[in-house]
C-alpha positions in Angstrom: 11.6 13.1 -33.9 11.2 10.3 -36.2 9.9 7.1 -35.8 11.6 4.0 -36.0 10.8 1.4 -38.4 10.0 -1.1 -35.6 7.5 0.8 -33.6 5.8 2.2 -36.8 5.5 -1.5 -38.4 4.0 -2.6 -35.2 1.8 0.1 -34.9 0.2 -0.4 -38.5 0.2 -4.3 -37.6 -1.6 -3.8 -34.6 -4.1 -0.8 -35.8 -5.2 -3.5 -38.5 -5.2 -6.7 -36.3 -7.6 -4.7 -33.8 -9.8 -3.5 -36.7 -9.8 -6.7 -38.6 -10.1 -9.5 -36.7 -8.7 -12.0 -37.7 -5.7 -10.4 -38.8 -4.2 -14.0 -40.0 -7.1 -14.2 -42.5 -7.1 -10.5 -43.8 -3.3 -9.4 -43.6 -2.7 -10.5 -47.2 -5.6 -8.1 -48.2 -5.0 -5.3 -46.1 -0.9 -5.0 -46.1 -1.7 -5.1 -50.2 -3.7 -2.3 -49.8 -1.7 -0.3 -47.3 1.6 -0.9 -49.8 -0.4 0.8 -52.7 -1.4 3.7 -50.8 1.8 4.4 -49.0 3.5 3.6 -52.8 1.2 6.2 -54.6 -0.2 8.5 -52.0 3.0 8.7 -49.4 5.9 7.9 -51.4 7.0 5.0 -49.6 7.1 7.8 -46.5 5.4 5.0 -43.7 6.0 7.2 -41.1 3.5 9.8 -43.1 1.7 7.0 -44.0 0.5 6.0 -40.6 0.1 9.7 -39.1 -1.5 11.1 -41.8 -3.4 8.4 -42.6 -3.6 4.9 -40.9 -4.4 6.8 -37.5 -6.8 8.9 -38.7 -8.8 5.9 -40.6 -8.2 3.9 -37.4 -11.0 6.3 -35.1 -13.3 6.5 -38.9 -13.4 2.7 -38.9 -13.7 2.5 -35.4 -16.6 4.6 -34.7 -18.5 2.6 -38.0 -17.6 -0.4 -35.8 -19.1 1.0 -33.0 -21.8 2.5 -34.6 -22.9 -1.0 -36.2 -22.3 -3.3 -33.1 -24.3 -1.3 -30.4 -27.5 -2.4 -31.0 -26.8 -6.1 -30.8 -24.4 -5.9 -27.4 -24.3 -9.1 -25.7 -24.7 -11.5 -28.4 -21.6 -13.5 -30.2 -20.5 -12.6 -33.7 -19.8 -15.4 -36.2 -17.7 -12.6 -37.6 -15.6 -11.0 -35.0 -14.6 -8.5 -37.6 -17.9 -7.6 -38.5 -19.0 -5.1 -40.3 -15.3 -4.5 -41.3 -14.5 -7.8 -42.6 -16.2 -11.1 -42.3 -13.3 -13.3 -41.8 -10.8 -12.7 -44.8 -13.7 -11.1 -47.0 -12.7 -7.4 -46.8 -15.9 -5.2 -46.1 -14.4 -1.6 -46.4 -11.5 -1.4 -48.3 -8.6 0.7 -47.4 -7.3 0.8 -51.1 -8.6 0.9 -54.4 -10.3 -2.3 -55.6 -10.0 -2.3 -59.7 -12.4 -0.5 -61.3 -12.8 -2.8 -64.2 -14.2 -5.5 -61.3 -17.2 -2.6 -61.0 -20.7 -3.8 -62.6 -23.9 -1.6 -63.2 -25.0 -2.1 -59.3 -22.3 -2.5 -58.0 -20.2 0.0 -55.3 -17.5 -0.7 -52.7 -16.9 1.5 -49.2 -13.2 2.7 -48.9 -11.3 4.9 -46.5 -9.3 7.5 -48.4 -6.7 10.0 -48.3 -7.7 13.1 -48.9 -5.8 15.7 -50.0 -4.1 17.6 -47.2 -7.0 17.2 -44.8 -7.8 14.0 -42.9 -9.0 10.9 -44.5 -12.6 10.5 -45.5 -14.9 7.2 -46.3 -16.5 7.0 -49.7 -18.7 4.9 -51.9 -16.9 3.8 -55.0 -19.2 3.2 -58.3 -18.7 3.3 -61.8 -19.2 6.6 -63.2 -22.5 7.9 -65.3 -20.8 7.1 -68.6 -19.5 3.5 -67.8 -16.0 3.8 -68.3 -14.3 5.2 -64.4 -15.0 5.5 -61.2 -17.4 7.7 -59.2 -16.5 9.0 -55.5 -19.6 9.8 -53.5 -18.1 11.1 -49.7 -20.1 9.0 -47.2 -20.5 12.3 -44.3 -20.0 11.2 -40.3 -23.5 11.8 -40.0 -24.6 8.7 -41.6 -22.6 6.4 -40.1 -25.1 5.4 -37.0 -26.8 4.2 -40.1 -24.8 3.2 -42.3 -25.1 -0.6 -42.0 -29.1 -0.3 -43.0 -31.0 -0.8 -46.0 -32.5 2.4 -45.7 -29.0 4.2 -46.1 -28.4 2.7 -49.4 -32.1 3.5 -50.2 -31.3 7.3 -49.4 -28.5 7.0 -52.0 -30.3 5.6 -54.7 -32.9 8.2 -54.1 -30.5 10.9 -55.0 -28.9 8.9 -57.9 -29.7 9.5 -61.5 -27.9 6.5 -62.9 -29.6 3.1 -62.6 -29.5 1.9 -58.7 -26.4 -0.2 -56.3 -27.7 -3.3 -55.2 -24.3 -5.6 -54.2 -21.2 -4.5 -52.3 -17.7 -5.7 -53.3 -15.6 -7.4 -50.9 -11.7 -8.2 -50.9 -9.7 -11.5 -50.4 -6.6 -11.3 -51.4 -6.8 -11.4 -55.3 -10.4 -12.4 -55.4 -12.9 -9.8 -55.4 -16.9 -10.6 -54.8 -20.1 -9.3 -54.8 -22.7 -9.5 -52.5 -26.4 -8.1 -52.2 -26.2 -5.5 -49.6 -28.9 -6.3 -47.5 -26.9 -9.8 -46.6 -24.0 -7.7 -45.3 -26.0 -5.1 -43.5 -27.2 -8.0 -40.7 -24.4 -9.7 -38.3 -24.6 -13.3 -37.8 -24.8 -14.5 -34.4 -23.9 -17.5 -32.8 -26.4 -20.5 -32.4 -26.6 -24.0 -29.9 -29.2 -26.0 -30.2 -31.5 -23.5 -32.1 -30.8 -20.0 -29.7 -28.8 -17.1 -30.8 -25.7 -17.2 -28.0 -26.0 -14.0 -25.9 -26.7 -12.2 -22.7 -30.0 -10.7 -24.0 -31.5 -14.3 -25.2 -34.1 -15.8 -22.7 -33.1 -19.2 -22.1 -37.3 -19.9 -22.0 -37.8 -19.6 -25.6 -38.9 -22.2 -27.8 -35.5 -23.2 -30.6 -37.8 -22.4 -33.2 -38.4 -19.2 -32.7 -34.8 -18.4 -32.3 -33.7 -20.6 -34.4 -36.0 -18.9 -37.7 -35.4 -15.4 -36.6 -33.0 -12.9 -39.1 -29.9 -11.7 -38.3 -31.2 -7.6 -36.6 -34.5 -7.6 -38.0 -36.7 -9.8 -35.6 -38.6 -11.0 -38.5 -38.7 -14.5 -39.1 -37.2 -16.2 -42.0 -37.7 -19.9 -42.3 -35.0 -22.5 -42.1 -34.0 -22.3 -45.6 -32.5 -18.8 -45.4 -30.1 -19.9 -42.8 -29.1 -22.8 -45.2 -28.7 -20.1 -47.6 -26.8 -18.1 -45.5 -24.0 -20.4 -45.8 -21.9 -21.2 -42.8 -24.1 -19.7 -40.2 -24.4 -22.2 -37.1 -21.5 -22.2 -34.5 -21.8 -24.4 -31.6 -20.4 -23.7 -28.3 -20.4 -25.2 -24.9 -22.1 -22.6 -22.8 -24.1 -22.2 -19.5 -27.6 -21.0 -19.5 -26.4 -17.5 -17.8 -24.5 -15.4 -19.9 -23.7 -12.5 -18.2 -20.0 -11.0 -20.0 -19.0 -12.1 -23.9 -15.8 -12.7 -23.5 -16.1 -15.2 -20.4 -18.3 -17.4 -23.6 -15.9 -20.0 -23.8 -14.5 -20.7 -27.5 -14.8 -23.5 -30.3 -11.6 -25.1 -31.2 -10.0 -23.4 -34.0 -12.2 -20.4 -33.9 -12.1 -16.7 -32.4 -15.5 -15.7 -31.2 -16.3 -12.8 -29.3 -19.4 -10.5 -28.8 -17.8 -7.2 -29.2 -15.0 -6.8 -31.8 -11.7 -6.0 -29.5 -9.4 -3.2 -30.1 -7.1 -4.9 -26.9 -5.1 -7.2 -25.6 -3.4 -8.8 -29.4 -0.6 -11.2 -28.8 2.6 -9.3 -29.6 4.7 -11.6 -31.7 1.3 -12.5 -33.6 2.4 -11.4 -37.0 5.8 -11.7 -37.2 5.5 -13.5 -40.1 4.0 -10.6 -41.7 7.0 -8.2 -40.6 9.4 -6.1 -42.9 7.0 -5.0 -44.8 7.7 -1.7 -43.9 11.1 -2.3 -46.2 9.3 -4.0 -49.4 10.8 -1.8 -51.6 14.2 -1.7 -50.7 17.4 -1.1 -52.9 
């Protein structure tokens, strides 16, 4: 039995709004994206489009997601959307990014069809020659490790071309490039010089907190954080944390410790709706 257009549309709206939080910020990327691949790859078919595809990418993405936020449980995310998305920046793409935007270095992570099996992630690079694109599959087993250094070591040890350094990200029409090692670390949360979280004792001096890199436990010195860009958060909290989402929030701002995947407003994006019928007549 078919789908209707209504359930469908909300189901690709609400796969997406779970995955990339927030979905105001990075709908204008990621709608573009899912119009090219259900143009090229489906047809216009979005009911294919969403089985074949969107669902099958959904527990991909969500397992990287999981994968990459289980070490730093308890703590709040700058980026709720992280290491999907930091805010509107698209991390891993679910379309093609132009390959003319591709520098000696740089690489991109997509989710892609794939034939007639399921969907697949891959590292996009330019190919040996210069002049295309290279598809290197990115295998299930990696992705506990995927957000490290040492997994983009391991695949510039197997590379004979010159080495990827910087990661493309999306927003809408823009597309930029970042060092990897800046991407690979969430950014937490600070007040007054502590990192916001359940597993932070409330005895330790600011500065050690407050000079500390985002994962590695290494300190970094104040200018990195000024580096960083917008880093610092404050929020009213209690000294005892005990559950993320009872953190209360800043004005303006969606901050949680785990990325969600429930509870999205219903008649968030209805602003984004009839998508589903872009191409009509």
């Amino acid at each position: 039995r078919a789908m209707e257009p209504e359930p469908v549309e909300e189901c690709v709206q609400s796969t997406l709004a779970a995955l990339y939080p927030p979905f105001e910020a990075t709908a204008p990327t990621l709608l573009s994206q899912v119009f090219e691949v259900l143009e090229r790859t489906y047809q216009h078919d979005a009911v294919r489009y969403t089985l074949d595809f969107l669902i099958p990418a959904k527990h991909i993405l969500a397992r990287i997601q999981s994968e990459a936020c289980a070490q730093y449980s308890g703590f709040v995310f700058c980026h709720e959307g992280w290491p999907l998305c930091l805010r509107e920046k698209v991390l891993v793409q679910l379309g093609s990014l132009p390959w003319q935007r591709l520098c000696p270095g740089d690489f991109y992570l997509q989710v892609v069809p794939h034939r007639e099996c399921a969907p697949r992630l891959v590292l996009k690079c330019l190919s040996p020659e210069g002049r295309g694109v290279q598809e290197l599959p990115v295998p299930p087993d990696s992705f506990p490790f995927l957000f490290t250094v040492e997994w983009l070591n391991g695949i510039n040890k197997e590379r004979r071309a010159g080495r990827l350094e910087r990661c493309l990200l999306a927003d809408g029409e823009k597309v930029l490039s970042l060092p990897w090692p800046e991407l690979v670390y969430p950014q937490f949360v600070h007040k007054d010089g502590f990192i916001v979280g359940q597993h932070c004792p409330v005895d330790l001096a600011p500065e050690v907190l407050g000079a500390r890199s985002p994962g590695d436990g290494r300190h970094s010195g104040g200018e990195n954080r000024e580096s960083e860009g917008e880093y610092v958060h404050l929020l009213e909290v209690s000294p005892t944390l005990h559950q993320g989402p009872g953190i209360p929030k800043p004005c303006g701002a969606q901050v949680q410790t785990m990325p969600t995947r429930k509870g999205h407003h219903k008649n968030r994006s209805r602003r984004h709706r009839a998508w589903l019928h872009h191409k009509s007549g």
